[in-house]
C-alpha positions as CSV (number, residue, x, y, z in Angstrom):
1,X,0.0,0.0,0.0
2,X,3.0,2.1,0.3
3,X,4.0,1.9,-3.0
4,X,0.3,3.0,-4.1
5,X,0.0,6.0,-1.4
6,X,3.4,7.6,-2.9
7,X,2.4,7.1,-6.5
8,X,-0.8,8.6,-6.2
9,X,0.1,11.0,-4.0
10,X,3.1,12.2,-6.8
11,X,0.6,11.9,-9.8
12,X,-1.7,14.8,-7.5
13,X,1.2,16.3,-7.7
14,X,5.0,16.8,-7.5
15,X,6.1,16.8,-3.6
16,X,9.1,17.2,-1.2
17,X,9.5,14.1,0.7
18,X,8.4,15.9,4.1
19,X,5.5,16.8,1.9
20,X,4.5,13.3,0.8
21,X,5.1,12.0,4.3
22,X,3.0,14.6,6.1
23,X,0.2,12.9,2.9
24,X,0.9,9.7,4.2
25,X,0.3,10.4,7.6
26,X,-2.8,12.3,7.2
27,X,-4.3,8.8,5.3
28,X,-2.7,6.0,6.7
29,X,-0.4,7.2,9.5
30,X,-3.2,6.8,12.3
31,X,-3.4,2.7,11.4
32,X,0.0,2.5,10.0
33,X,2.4,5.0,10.9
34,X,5.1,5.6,8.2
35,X,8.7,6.1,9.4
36,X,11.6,7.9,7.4
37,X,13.4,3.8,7.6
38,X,10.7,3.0,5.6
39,X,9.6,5.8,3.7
40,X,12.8,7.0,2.2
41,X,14.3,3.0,1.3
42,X,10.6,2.4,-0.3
43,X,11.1,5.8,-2.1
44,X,14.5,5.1,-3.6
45,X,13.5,1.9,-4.5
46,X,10.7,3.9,-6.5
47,X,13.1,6.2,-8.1
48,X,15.6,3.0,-9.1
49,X,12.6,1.5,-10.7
50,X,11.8,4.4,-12.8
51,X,8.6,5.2,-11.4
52,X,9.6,8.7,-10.0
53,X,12.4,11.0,-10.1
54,X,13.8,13.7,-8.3
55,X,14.7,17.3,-9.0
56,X,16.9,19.2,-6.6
57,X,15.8,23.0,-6.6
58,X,17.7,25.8,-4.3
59,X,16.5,25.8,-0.6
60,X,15.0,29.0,0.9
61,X,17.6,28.8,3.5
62,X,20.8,26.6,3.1
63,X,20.3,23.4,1.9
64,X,18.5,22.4,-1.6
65,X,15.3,20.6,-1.5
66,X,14.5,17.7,-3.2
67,X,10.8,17.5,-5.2
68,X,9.7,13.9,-6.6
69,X,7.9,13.6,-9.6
70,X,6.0,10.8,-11.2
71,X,7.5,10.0,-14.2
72,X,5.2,8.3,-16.9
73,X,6.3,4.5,-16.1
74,X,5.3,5.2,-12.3
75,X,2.0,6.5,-13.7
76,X,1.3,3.4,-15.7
77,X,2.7,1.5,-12.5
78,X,-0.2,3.4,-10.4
79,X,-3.2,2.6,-13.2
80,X,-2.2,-1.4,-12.8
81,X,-1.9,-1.0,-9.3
82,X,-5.3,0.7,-8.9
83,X,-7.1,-1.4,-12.0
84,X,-5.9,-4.8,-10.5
85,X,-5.9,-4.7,-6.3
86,X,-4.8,-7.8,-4.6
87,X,-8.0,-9.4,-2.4
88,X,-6.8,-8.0,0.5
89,X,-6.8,-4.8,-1.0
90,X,-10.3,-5.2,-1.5
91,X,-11.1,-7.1,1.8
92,X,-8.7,-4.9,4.2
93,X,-10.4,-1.6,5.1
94,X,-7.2,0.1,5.8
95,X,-5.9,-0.9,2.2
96,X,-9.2,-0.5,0.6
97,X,-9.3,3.1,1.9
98,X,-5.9,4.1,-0.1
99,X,-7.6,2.5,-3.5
100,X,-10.1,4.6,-3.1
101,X,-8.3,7.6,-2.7
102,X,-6.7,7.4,-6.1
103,X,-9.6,5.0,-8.0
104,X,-10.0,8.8,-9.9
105,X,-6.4,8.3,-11.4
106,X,-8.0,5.3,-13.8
107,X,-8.4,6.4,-17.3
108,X,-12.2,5.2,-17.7
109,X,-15.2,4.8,-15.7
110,X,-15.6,0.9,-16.7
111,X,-12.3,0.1,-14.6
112,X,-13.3,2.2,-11.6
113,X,-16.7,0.3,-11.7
114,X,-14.8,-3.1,-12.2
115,X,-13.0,-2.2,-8.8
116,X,-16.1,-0.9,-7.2
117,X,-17.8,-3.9,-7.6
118,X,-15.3,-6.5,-6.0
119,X,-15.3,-4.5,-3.2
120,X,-20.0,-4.5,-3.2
121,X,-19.2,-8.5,-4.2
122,X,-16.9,-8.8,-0.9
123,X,-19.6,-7.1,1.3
124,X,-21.8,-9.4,0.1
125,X,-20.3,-12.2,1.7
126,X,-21.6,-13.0,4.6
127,X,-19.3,-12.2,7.4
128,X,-18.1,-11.3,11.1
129,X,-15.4,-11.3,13.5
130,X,-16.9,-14.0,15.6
131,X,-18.0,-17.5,14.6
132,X,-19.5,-20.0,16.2
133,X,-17.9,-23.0,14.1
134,X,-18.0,-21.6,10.6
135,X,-21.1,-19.6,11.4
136,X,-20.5,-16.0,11.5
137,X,-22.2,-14.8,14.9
138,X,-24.8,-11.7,14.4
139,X,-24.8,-8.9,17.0
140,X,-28.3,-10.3,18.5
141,X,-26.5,-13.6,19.2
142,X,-24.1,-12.1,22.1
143,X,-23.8,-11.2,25.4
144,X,-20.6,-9.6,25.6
145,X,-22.0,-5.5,24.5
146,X,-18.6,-4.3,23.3
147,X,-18.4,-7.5,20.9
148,X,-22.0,-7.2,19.9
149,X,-21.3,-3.3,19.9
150,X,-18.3,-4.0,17.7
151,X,-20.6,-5.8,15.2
152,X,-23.3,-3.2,15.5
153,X,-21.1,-0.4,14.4
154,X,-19.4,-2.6,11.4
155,X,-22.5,-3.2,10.1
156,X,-23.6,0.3,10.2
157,X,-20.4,0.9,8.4
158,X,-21.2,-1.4,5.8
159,X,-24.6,-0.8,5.6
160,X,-23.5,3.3,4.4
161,X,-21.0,1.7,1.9
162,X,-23.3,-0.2,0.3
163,X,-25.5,2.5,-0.2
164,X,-22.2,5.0,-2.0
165,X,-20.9,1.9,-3.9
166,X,-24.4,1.4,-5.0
167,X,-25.3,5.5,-6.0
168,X,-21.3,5.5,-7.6
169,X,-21.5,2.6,-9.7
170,X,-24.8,3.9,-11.1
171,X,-23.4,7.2,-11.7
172,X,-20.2,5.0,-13.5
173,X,-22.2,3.0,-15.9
174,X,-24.3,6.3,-17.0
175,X,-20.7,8.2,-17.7
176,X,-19.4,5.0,-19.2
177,X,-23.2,4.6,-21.4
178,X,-23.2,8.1,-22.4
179,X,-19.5,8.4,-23.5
């Protein structure tokens, strides 16, 4: 997902890398924070790859400043990424989150709806975080209020997803039927 972030955050927009990681915090950092061990390896590995450069402009005090920018392999790099998640892209809420953030940066409306509706097909399933065998347990079924409560508020959760991916996917295939 780290790779993803820092693509789509550079295809926004060129950034210093205190820029991009401030980016990162704001919309991962409170699940996952980012440190500069792993941000700044994971960004020269980026730059090695081809997928971004950097451009060293003058500081406004002393020392230059480095900008990344997206170069066009790390933009095609960010469209496969974004057109094809891994499941647990799809499953993972964390994960899922940063796809969503950048679905805009695919070219057509047919492969954001593609993506939109693995992610209605996996809320579909039926599901919980507590089983009774392989039965997934319903918030009516327990005693325990914060597990029930737990349950409660995921399903609310899902319940207001289901109704966006339903409204955006709509929206979609009339974009994609009037184009």
């Amino acid at each position: 997902m780290l790779k993803l972030a820092i693509l789509g955050f550079l295809c926004d927009r060129p950034l210093h890398g205190y820029e991009l990681r401030r980016h990162l915090a704001a919309l991962t950092g409170h699940v996952r924070p980012i440190s500069d061990g792993t941000l700044y390896p994971a960004i020269k590995r980026l730059e090695a790859d081809g997928l971004l450069r950097r451009e060293t402009e003058p500081g406004a005090a002393a020392a230059p400043r480095h900008t990344l920018h997206l170069t066009p392999a790390g933009q095609r790099a960010l469209r496969e990424l974004l057109s094809e998640p891994e499941e647990l892209d799809i499953s993972d809420e964390n994960r899922w989150f940063t796809v969503l953030a950048f679905l805009r940066h695919l070219e057509s409306p047919a492969e954001q709806a593609a993506v939109l509706r693995r992610r209605l097909a996996f809320l579909g399933e039926p599901a919980s975080f507590f089983y009774e065998g392989a039965r997934p347990l319903r918030a009516e079924e327990l005693t325990d209020p914060f597990r029930a409560g737990l349950l409660r508020i995921a399903r609310a959760t899902t319940e207001a997803e289901l109704v966006w991916l339903e409204a955006t996917l709509k929206d979609l295939e009339a974009v994609d039927g009037g184009a």
